[in-house]
C-alpha positions, 0 to 999 in steps of 0.5 A: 500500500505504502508504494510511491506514497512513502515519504511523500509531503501531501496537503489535504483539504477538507480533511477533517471528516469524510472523504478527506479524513478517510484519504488521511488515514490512508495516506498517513498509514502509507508512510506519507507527510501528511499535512491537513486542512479545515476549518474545524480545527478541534477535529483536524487536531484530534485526527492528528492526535490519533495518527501520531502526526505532529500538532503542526500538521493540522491547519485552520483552513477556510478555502474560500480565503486564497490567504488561508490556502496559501498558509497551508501549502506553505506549512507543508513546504516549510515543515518539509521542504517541499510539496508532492501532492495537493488533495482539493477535497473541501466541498459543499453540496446544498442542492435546490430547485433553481425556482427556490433562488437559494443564491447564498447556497449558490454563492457558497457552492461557488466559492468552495468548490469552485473558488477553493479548487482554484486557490489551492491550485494556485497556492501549490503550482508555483512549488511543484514548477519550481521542483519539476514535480508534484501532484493535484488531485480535483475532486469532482463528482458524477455530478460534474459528469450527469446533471439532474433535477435539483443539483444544476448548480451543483454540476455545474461547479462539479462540471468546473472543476473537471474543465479547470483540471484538463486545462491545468494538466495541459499547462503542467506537462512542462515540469512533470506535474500529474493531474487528476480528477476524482469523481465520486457517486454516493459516498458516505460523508457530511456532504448531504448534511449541507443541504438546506431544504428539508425535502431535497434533504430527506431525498438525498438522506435516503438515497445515501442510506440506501447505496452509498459507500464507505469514505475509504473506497474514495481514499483509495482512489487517491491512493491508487493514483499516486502510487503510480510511476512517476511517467503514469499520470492517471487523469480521471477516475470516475467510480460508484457504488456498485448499486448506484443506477445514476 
């Protein structure tokens, strides 16, 4: 398990429950440096606690302030003198009718999944073109994949961030930087808690209780594509529950 991820400094956002908690674990059972994001800090300390990692590698990380994003990279490149892999996992998923006009959740939609996928880009990238070498990791969904009734806004972050990947991996190929989108189904994690109508949300919570999966078949999503040689560059994985029909 520990193949090509041993050693490596990984900076995970959203990393206090979930898929990022579970990508931590992983990761840091694998022998990586793993450094962790996310505004709940208590939470990120306690995950730190209980992998035995250093107290510094816990950051209180808000993605929606490029400045926060940027002090995290920046951690992990002062605590170990480098970054090879950036997790963009912070997300939100509060999904609505558009006839609802919840432009706050569509506000914050953009901001984190959009915003903070970008402003971790740009907090990483100019450490791995200066090393010749690094990793991004996206976090997409199906969603960005299929769009369906009450997530359009949703999708359309997903739908973005997978543009913004392909774009960057064609801009990367000069310093042997890897690109990847990971794009999940049902999942379990606390993105279904984020919606804010009570009956999209007993919907998706049923739905979820139904098919989704546990958060480590994500984190080893994650793993497989950084255990790869460093000439594969894995671009796209799109996984679902077994049971999941869309």
């Amino acid at each position: 398990m520990s193949e090509n991820i041993a050693g490596k400094v990984i900076v995970i956002t959203g990393a206090s429950s979930g898929l990022g908690e579970a990508a931590a674990r992983r990761l840091a059972a694998g022998g990586a440096k793993v450094v962790l994001g996310a505004r709940r800090v208590d939470r990120l300390k306690a995950l730190c606690a209980e992998l035995k990692l250093s107290a510094d590698a816990a950051v209180e990380t808000d993605v929606t302030d490029p400045r926060q994003v940027k002090a995290l990279v920046d951690r992990a490149v002062a605590q170990h003198g480098r970054i090879d892999v950036l997790v963009n996992n912070a997300g939100l998923m509060p999904h609505s009718p558009l006839e609802r006009g919840k432009i706050e959740d569509w506000d914050r939609m953009i901001d984190v999944n959009i915003k903070g996928v970008l402003y971790g880009i740009a907090a990483a990238l100019p450490h791995m073109t200066r090393q010749k070498s690094g990793h991004i990791i996206n976090v997409s969904s199906v969603a960005g994949h299929r769009v369906g009734k009450n997530n359009a806004v949703y999708c359309a972050t997903k739908t973005a961030v997978r543009v913004i990947s392909e774009g960057l991996r064609q801009e990367v190929k000069p310093y042997n930087i890897r690109t990847t989108i990971i794009s999940p189904g049902a999942v379990q994690s606390e993105l279904p808690q984020s919606v804010t109508e009570a009956d999209v949300a007993a919907g998706i919570a049923a739905f979820y209780e139904k098919v989704a999966i546990p958060a480590d078949s994500f984190a080893r999503m994650v793993a497989f594509a950084i255990q790869q040689p460093e000439d594969v560059d894995v671009n796209e994985i799109l996984f679902r529950p077994t049971a999941q029909e869309l």
